[in-house]
C-alpha positions as CSV (number, residue, x, y, z in Angstrom):
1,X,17.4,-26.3,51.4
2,X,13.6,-27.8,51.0
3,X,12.1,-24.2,51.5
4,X,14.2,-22.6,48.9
5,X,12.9,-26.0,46.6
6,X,9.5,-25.2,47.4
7,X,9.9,-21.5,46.5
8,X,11.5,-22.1,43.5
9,X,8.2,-24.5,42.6
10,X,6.0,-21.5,43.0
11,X,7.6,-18.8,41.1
12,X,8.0,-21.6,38.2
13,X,4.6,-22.3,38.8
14,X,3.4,-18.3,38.8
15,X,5.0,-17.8,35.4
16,X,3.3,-20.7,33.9
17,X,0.6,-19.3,34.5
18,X,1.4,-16.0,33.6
19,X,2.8,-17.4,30.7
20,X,-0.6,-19.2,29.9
21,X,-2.6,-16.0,30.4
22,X,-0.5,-14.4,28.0
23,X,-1.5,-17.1,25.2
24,X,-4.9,-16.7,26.2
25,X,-5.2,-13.5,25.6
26,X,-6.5,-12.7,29.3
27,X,-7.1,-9.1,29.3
28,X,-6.5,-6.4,26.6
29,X,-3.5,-5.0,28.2
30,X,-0.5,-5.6,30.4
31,X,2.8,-5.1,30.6
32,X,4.5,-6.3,27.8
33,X,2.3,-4.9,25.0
34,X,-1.8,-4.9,23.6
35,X,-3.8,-8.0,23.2
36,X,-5.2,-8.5,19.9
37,X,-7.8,-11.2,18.5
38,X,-7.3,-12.1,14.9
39,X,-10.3,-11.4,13.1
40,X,-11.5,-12.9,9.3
41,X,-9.2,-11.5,6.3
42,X,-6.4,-10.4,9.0
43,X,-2.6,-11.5,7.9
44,X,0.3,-10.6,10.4
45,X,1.2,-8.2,7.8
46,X,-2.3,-6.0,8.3
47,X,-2.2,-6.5,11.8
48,X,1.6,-5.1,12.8
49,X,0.3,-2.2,10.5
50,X,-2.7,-1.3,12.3
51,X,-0.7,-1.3,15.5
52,X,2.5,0.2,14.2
53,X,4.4,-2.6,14.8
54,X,6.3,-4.9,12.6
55,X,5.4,-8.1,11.8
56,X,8.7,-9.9,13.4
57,X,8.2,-8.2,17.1
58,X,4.6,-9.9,16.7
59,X,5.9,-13.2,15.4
60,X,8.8,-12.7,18.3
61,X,6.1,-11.5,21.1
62,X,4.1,-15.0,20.9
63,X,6.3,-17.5,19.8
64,X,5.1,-18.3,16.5
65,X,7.1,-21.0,14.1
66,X,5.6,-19.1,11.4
67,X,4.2,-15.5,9.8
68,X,1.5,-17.8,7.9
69,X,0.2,-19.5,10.9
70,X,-2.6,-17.3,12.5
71,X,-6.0,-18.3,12.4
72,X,-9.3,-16.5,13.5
73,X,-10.1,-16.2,16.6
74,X,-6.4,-16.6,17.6
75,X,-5.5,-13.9,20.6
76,X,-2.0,-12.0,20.2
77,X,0.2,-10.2,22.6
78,X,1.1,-7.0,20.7
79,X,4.3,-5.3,22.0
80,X,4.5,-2.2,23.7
81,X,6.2,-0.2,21.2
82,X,3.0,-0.9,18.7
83,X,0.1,1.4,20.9
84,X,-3.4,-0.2,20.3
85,X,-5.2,2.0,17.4
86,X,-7.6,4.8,18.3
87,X,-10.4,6.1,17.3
88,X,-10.0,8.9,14.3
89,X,-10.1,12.1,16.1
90,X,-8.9,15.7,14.6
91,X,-7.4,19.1,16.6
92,X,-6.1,22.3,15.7
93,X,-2.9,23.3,17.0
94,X,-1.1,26.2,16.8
95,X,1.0,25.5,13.8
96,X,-2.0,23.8,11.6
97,X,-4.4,20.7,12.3
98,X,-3.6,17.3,13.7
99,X,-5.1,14.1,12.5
100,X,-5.0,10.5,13.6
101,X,-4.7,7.8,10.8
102,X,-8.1,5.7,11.4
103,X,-8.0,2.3,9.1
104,X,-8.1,2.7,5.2
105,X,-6.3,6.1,5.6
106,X,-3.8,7.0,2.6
107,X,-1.4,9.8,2.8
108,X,-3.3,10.9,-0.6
109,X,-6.7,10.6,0.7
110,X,-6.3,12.6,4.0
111,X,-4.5,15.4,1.7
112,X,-7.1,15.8,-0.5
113,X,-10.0,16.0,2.7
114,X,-7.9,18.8,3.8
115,X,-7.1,19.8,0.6
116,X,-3.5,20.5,0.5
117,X,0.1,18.0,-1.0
118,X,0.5,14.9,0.1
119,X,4.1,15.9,-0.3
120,X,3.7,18.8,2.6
121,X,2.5,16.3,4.5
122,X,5.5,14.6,4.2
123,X,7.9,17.2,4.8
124,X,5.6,18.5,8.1
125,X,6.3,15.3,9.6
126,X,9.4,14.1,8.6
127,X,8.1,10.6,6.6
128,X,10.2,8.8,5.0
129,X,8.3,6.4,3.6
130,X,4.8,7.7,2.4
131,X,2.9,4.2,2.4
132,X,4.2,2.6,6.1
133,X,1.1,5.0,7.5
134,X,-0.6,2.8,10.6
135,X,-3.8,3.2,12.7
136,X,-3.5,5.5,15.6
137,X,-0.4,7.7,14.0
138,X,-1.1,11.5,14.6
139,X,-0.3,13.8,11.6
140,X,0.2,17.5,11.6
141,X,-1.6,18.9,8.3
142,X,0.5,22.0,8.0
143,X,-1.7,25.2,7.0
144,X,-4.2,27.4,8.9
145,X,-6.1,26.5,12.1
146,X,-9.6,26.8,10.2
147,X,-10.5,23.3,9.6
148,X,-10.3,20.6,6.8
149,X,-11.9,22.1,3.8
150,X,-12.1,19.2,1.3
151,X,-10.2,20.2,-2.3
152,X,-10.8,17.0,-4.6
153,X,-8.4,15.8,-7.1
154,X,-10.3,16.6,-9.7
155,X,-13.2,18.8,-10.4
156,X,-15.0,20.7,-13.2
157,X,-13.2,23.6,-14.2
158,X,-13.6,26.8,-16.1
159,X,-15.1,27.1,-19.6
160,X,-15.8,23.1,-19.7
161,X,-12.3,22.0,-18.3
162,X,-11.5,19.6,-15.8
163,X,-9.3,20.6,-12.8
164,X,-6.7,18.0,-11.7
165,X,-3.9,18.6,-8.9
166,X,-1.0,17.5,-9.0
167,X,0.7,14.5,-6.2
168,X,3.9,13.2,-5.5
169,X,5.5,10.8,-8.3
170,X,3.3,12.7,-11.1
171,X,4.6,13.6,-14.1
172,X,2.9,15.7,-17.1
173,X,2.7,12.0,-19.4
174,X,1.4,10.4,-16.1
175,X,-1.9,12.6,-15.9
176,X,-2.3,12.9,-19.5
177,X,-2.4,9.2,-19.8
178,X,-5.1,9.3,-16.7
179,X,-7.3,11.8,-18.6
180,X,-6.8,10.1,-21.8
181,X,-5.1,12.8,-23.7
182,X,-1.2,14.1,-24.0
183,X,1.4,16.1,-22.2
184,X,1.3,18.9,-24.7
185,X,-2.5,19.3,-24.9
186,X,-2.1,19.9,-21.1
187,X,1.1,22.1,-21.8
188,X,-0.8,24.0,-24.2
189,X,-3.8,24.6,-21.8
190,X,-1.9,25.5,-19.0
191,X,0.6,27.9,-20.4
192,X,3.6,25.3,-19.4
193,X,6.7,26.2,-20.9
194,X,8.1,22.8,-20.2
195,X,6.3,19.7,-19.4
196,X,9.2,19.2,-16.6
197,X,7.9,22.2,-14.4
198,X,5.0,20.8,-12.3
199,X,5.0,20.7,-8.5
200,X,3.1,18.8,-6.3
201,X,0.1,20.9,-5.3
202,X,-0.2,22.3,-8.3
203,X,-4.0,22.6,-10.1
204,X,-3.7,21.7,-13.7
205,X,-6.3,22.2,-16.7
206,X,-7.0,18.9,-18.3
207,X,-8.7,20.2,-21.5
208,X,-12.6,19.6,-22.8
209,X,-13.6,16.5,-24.1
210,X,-10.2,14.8,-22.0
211,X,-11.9,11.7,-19.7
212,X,-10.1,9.8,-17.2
213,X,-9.3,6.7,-19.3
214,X,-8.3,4.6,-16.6
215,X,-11.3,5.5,-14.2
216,X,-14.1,4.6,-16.8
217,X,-16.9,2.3,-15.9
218,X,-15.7,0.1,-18.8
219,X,-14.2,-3.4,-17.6
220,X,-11.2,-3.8,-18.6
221,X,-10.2,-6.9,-21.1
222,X,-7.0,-7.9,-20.2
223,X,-3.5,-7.9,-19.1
224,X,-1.0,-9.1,-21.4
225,X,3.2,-9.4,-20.5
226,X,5.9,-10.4,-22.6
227,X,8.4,-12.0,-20.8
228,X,11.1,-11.0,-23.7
229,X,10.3,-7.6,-24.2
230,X,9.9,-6.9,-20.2
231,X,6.6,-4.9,-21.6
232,X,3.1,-5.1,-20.5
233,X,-0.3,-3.8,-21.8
234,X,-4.0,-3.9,-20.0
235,X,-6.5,-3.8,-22.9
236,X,-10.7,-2.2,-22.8
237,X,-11.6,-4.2,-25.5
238,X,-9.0,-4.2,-28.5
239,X,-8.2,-0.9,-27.1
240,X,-4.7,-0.6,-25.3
241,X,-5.2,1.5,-22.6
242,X,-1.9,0.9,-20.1
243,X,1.0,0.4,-22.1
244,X,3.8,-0.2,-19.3
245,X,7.5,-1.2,-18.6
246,X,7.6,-4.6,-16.0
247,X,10.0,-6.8,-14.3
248,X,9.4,-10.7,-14.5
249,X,11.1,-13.5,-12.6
250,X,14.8,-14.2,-12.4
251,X,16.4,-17.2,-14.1
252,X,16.4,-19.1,-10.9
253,X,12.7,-18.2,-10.6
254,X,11.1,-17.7,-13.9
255,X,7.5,-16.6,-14.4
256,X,5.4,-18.7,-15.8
257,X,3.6,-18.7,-19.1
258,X,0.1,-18.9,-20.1
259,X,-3.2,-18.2,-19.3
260,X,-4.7,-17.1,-15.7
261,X,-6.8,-15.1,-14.1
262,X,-6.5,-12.4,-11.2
263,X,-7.7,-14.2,-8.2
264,X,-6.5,-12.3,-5.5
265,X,-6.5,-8.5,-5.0
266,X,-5.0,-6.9,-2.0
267,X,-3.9,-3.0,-1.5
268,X,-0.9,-4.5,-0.2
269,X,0.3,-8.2,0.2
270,X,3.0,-9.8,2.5
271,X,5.3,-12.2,1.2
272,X,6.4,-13.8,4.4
273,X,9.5,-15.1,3.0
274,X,11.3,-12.6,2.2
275,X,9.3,-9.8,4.7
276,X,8.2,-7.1,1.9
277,X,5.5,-5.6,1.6
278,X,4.5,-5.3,-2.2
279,X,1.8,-2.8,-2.7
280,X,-1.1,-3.1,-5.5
281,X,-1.3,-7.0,-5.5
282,X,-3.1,-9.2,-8.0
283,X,-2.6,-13.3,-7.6
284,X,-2.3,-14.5,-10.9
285,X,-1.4,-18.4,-10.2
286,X,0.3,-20.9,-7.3
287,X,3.8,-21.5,-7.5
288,X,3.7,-24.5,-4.3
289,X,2.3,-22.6,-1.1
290,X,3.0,-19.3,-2.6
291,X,1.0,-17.2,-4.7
292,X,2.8,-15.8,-7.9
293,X,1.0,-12.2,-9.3
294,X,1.5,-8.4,-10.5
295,X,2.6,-6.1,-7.7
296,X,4.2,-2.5,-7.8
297,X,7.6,-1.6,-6.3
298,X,8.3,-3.7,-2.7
299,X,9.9,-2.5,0.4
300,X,11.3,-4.1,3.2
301,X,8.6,-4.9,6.0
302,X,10.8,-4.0,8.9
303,X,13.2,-1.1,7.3
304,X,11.1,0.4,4.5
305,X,14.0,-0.1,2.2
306,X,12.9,-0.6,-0.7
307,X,13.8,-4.0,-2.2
308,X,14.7,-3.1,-6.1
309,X,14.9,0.9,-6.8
310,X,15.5,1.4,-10.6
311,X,15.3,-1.9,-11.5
312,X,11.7,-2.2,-13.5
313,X,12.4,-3.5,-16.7
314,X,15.0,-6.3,-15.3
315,X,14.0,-9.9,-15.1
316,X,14.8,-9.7,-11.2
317,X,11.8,-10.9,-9.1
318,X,11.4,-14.4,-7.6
319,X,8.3,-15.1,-10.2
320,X,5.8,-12.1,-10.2
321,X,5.2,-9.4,-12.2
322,X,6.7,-6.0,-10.9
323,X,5.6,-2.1,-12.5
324,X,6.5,0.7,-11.3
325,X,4.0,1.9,-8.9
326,X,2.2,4.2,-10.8
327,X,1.2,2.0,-13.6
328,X,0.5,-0.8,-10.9
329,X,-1.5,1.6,-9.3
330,X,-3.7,2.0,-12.4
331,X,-4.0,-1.6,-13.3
332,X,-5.0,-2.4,-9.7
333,X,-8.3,0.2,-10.1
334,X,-9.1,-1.4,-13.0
335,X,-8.3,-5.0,-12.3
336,X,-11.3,-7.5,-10.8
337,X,-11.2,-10.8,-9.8
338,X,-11.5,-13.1,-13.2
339,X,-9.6,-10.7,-15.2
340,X,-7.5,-12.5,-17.7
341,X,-3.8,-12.4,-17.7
342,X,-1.9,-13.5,-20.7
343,X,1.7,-14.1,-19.9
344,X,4.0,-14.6,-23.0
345,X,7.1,-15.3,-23.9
């Protein structure tokens, strides 16, 4: 029996130190998955997306007590079903072009370098959910073989016009409020029988002397919500400029009143404890060890479900400040760090 003791000693003692060479970080690859070393600004959150992988498999892959807990420098074992990222690289292929997300990709953005819908992008690869892109995903651009001719969004048109196409989640009132003027003015330059029948893809007039309101080089003011009224305006000036319908917190978790100012600003933020992802962030003020602030429309970190479809203008969120993604999208362009937020009742 002493030789089957002494055996057992070893292999215990050749996983420990497997085990410890795992922690360490030993090597960029083995067997169970990537190693990763957690650089300045990184969250769990921004790391499971770069690789593809969710943020509990990471938390799961090394043991951690909590999401909240990494710290630079720190080395992660990142599992095998999240591939490391790769370099950006594009192909042609028989049925159009192929492209591999590189970091800071959006579906809109690579659209409009190859100049064609973020929405056939969509349907030519079968996404569900247009924002859980991640490093190292390959793309097929559907079209021709002949390269990625750039199309931007918008562009000077003909006779003094400005030429805007149209993405998914746009409507006519949408861009109009963008460029500063109204639905029927681009109804009227356009020929539009009704302001319901525009497609994604499309290229609209926006007429002369129409400027994009929200994309001026003029700081915005403020951001004012009333808590009553679920309403919300962002200000240049006296000027409103945003005038938008918004979700504050539950009864159980009511938002705060007063006076703050944005302090955080994230493309997309993690709240750890409840794993969603809520895009267009802006930290207003702490509530304990979380940060309360204006977000657009969360999803579920793990499923991409979306957490509360239809429900903007309902007092439903756990303290923050929820639009519709659109308008958050808006506010977060203009927002900067020190902006004042007036929450009212």
């Amino acid at each position: 029996m002493r030789p089957k003791v002494k055996l057992a000693g070893r292999l215990a003692m050749i996983v420990g130190l497997l085990a410890l060479f795992l922690a360490l970080g030993l090597g960029t690859a083995s067997a169970q998955g990537t190693t990763h070393v957690v650089n300045a600004a990184e969250t769990l959150a921004t790391i499971a997306q770069a690789y593809g992988t969710s943020v509990t498999a990471i938390v799961s892959a090394n043991g951690l007590a909590s999401p909240d807990l990494v710290w630079v420098g720190q080395r992660l074992v990142i599992p095998v079903q999240g591939a490391a990222p790769s370099s950006a690289a594009t192909a042609a292929t028989g049925a159009g072009r192929t492209y591999t997300v590189k970091l800071g990709d959006t579906l809109g953005s690579i659209a409009r370098s190859f100049g064609v819908s973020s929405n056939a992008i969509v349907q030519a690869n079968g996404i569900t959910n247009p924002d859980l892109l991640y490093v190292g995903q390959r793309l097929t651009i559907p079209g021709d073989s002949s390269g990625g001719s750039s199309a931007p969004v918008s562009a000077p048109g003909p006779s003094g016009t400005t030429t805007y196409m149209v993405e998914a989640g746009d409507t006519l009132d949408k861009v109009a409020q963008k460029y500063g003027t109204t639905a029927a003015a681009i109804a009227r330059a356009n020929g539009l029988t009704s302001p319901d029948l525009i497609r994604v893809g499309m290229k609209l007039a926006i007429p002369e002397g129409s400027s994009p309101a929200l994309a001026s080089s003029a700081r915005a003011s403020r951001f004012v919500i009333s808590i009553s009224k679920q309403h919300c305006w962002l200000y240049q000036g006296n000027t409103v400029i945003g005038s938008w319908t918004c979700s504050t917190g539950r009864r159980a978790s009511p938002t705060k009143t007063g006076t703050f100012r944005v302090q955080s600003k994230l493309k997309r933020a993690y709240g750890s404890r409840w794993n969603i992802i809520m895009p267009y962030w802006l930290g207003i003020y702490w509530a304990g060890s979380t940060e309360n602030g204006i977000h657009g429309m969360p999803w579920n970190a793990t499923s991409g479900r979306r957490t509360w479809p239809g429900l903007v203008g309902t007092r439903i969120t756990y303290g923050c400040i929820m639009l519709n993604d659109g308008p958050a999208r808006l506010l977060w362009e203009k927002a900067y760090i020190g902006m004042p937020v007036i929450v009212k009742r």
